[in-house]
C-alpha positions in Angstrom: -11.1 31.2 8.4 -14.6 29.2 7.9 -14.2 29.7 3.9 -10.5 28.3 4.0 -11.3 25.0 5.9 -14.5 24.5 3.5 -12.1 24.8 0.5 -10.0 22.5 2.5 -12.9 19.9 3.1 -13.9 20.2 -0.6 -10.7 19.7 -2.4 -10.1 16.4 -0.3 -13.8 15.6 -0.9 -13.4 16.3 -4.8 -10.3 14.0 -4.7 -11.4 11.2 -3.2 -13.9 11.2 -5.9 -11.6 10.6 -8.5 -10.2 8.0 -6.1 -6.6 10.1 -5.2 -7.1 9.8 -1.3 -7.2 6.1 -0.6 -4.4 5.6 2.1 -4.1 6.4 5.4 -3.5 10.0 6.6 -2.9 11.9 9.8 -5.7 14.3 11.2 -6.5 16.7 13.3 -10.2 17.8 14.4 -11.0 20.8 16.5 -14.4 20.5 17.7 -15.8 24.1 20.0 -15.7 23.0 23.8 -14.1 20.4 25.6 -14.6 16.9 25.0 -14.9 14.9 28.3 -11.7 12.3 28.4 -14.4 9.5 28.8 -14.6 9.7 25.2 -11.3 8.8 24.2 -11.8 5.3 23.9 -15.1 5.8 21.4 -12.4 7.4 19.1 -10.3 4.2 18.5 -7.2 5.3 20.1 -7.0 8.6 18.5 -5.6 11.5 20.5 -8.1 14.0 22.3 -6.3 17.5 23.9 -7.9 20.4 25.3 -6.7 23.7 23.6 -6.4 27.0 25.9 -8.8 28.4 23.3 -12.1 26.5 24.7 -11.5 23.8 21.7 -10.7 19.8 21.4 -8.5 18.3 18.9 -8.6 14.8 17.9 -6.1 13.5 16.4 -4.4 10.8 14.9 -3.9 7.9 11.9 -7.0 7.2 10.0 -7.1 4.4 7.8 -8.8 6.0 4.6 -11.8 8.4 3.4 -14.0 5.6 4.6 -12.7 5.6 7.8 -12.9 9.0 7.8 -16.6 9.9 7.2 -17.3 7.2 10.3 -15.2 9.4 12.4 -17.0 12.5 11.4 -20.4 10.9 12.3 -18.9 10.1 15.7 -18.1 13.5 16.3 -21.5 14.8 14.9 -22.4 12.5 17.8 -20.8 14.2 20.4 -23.0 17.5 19.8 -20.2 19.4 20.1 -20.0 22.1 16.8 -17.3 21.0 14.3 -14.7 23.8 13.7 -11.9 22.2 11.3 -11.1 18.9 9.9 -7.1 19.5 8.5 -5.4 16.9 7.2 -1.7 17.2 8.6 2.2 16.1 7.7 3.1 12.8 8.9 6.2 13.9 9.7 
């Protein structure tokens, strides 16, 4: 599952190089353990559920690959482990 999100992570990476990912897209992160719901508001807005599973997905609208990488240094922050970052249908 690991090897499948990493292929995931790189083929957005590898587009946005070649400048393809510039608009806004709809997330989800699932970080291992449950983020405390004093945290919601250091996310911007973004959504924060606790899984059955022992996991926390954030989740929302972010504004661009820019945008992005900020949020991902937040959630290094949080010292929680990263498990996924998916990029999802806005529909």
């Amino acid at each position: 599952m690991l090897t499948h999100h990493m292929r995931s992570y790189v083929s957005i990476m590898s587009e946005t190089a070649t400048g393809s990912y510039r608009e806004a897209g709809r997330y989800e992160i699932r970080l291992k353990g449950h983020l405390d719901s004093r945290w919601a508001t250091w996310f911007d807005g973004l959504g924060l559920t606790h899984e059955s599973d022992g996991t926390t997905i954030i989740s929302g609208l972010v504004a661009d690959q820019a945008a992005l990488h900020g949020l991902l240094q937040k959630v290094r922050d949080t010292g929680l482990p990263l498990v996924s970052v998916t990029q999802v249908d806005p529909h």
